[in-house]
C-alpha positions as CSV (number, residue, x, y, z in Angstrom):
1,X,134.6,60.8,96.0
2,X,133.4,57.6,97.4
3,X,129.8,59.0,96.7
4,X,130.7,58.7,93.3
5,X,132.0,55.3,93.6
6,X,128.9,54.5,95.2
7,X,126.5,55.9,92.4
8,X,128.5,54.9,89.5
9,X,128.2,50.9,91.1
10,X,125.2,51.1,91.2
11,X,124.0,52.5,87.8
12,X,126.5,49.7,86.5
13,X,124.7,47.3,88.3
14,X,121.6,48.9,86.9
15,X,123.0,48.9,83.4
16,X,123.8,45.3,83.7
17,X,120.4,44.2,84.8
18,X,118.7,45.9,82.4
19,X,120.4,44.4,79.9
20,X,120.0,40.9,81.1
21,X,116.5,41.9,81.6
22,X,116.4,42.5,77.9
23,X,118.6,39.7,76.8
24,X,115.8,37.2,78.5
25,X,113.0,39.0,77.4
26,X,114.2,38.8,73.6
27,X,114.6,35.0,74.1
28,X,111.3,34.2,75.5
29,X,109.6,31.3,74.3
30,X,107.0,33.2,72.0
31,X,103.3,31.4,71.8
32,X,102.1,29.2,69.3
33,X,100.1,31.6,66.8
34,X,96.6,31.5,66.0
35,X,96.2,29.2,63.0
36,X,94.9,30.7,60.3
37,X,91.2,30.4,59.6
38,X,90.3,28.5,56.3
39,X,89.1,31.3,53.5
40,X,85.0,30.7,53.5
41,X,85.2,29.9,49.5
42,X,81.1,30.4,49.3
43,X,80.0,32.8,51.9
44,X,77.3,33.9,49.8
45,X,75.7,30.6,49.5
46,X,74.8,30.4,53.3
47,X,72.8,33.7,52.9
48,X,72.0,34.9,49.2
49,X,72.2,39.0,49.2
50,X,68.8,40.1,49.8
51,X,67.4,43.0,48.1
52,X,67.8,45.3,51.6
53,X,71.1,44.6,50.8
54,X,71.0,46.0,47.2
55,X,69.0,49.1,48.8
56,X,71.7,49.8,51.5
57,X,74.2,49.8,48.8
58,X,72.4,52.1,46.6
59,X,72.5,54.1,49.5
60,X,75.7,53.9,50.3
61,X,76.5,55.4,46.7
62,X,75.8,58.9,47.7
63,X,73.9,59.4,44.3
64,X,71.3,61.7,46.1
65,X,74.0,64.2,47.1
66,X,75.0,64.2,43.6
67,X,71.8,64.4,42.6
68,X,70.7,67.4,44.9
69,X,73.9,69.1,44.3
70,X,73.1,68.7,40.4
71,X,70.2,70.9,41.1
72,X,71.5,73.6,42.9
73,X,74.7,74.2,40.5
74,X,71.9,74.2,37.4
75,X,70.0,76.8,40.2
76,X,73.3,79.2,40.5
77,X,74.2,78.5,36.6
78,X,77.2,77.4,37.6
79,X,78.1,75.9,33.9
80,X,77.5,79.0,32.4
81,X,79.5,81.2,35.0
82,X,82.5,78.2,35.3
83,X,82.4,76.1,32.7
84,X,85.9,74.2,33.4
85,X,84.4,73.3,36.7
86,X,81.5,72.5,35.2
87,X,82.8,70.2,33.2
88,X,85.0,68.9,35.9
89,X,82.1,68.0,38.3
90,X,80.3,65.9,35.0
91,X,83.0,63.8,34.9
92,X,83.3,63.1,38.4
93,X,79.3,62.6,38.3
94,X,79.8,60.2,35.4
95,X,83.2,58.5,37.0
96,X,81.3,57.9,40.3
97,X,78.3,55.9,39.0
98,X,80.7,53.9,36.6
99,X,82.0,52.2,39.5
100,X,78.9,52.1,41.0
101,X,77.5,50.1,38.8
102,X,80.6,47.9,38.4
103,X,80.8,47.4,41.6
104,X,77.1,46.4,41.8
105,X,77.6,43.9,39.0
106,X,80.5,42.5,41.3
107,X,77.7,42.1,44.4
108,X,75.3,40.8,42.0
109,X,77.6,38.2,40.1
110,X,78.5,36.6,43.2
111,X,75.0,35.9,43.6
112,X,74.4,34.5,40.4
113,X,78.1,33.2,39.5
114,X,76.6,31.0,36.3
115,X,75.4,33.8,34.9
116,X,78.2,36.3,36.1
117,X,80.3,33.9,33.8
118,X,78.5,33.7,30.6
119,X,77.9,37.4,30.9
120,X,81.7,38.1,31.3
121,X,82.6,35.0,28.8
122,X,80.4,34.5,25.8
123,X,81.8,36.8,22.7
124,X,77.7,37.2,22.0
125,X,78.0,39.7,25.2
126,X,80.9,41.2,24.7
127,X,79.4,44.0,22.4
128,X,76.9,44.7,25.8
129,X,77.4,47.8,27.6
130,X,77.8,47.4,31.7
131,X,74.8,48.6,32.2
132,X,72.9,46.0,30.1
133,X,74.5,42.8,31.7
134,X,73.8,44.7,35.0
135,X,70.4,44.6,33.5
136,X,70.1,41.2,32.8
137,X,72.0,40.5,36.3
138,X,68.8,42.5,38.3
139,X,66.1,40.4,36.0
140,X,67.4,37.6,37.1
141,X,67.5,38.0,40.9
142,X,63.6,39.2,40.7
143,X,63.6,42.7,41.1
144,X,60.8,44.8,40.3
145,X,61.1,47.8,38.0
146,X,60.4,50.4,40.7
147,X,63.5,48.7,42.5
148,X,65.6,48.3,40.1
149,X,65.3,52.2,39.0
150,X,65.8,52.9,42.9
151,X,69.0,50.9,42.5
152,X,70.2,51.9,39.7
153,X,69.4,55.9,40.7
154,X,67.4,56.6,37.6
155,X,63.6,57.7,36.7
156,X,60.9,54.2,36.8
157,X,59.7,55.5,33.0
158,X,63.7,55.6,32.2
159,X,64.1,51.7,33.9
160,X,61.1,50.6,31.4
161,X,62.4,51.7,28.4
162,X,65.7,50.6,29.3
163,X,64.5,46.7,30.0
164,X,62.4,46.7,26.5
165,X,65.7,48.4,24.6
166,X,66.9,45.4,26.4
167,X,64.9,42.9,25.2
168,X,65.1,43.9,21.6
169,X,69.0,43.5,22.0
170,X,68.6,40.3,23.5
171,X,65.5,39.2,20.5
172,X,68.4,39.6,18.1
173,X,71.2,37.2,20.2
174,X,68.2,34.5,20.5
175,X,67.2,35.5,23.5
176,X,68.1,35.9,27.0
177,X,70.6,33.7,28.8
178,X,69.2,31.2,31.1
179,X,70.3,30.1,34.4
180,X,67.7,30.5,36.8
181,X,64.3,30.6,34.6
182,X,63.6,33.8,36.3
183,X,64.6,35.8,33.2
184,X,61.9,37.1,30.3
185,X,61.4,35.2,27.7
């Protein structure tokens, strides 16, 4: 019996330091946090995107999967054999590069942020697909053609008629917006 007595004290007195234990650590001073660092409101200004950068991120958009995994369902006729999942995969093809190139505008805008405006502001560019104020966006930073089509995922020949479609649309809004002087007359 006085075992008992004897074990039960001392998980009481157990019990009651833990508690205190607990009761001073919840009431611990608690350190001053880390202030918050100020938002950088113009990190692209210190180092303007190069065009490694623009090559990384057409890298990064897995287009060459798609594209080799074009070839192989066109190989094992899948469109004829499945045509639901054909149809399927084309929208996820055409879905994928859609924000793609959205998202590349995004990069690029922040680059050029004049220009990113009056593309996204002026109701003469409104009518403009994506595509052709992305376009106008790669002129402008001074990208070749071959570069541009290696960005863009598409055929050189298919870039060049593109960028003279281009400047036919632009002939008939006066002419190409200018911020930089980079862009073709």
């Amino acid at each position: 019996m006085t075992a008992y007595l004897i074990i039960g004290g001392i998980f009481l007195l157990l019990s009651i330091f833990s508690v205190a234990m607990i009761f001073l650590y919840i009431r611990r001073p608690l350190p001053d946090p880390l202030p918050d660092p100020l938002p950088d409101l113009h990190p692209y200004e210190k180092q303007p995107t190069p065009v490694v950068e623009l090559r990384e991120l057409s890298k990064l958009n897995n287009w060459y999967f798609f594209d080799h995994l074009r070839v192989y369902i066109r190989q094992a006729k899948i469109h004829e054999k499945y045509p639901e999942f054909y149809e399927k995969y084309l929208h996820m093809c055409e879905t994928h590069m859609d924000s793609y190139h959205r998202r590349l505008f995004e990069v690029l805008g922040r680059n050029h942020p004049e220009l990113y405006h009056i593309l996204n502001t002026r109701t003469e560019y409104e009518n403009m697909t994506l595509h052709d104020r992305l376009l106008i966006l790669m002129i402008d930073t001074d990208l070749h053609n071959r570069e541009i089509a290696e960005i863009l995922c598409i055929p050189l020949e298919t870039q060049k008629k593109r960028k003279l479609r281009l400047k036919a649309k632009m002939e008939k809004l006066g002419g190409m917006p200018q911020t930089s002087g980079k862009i073709i007359p």
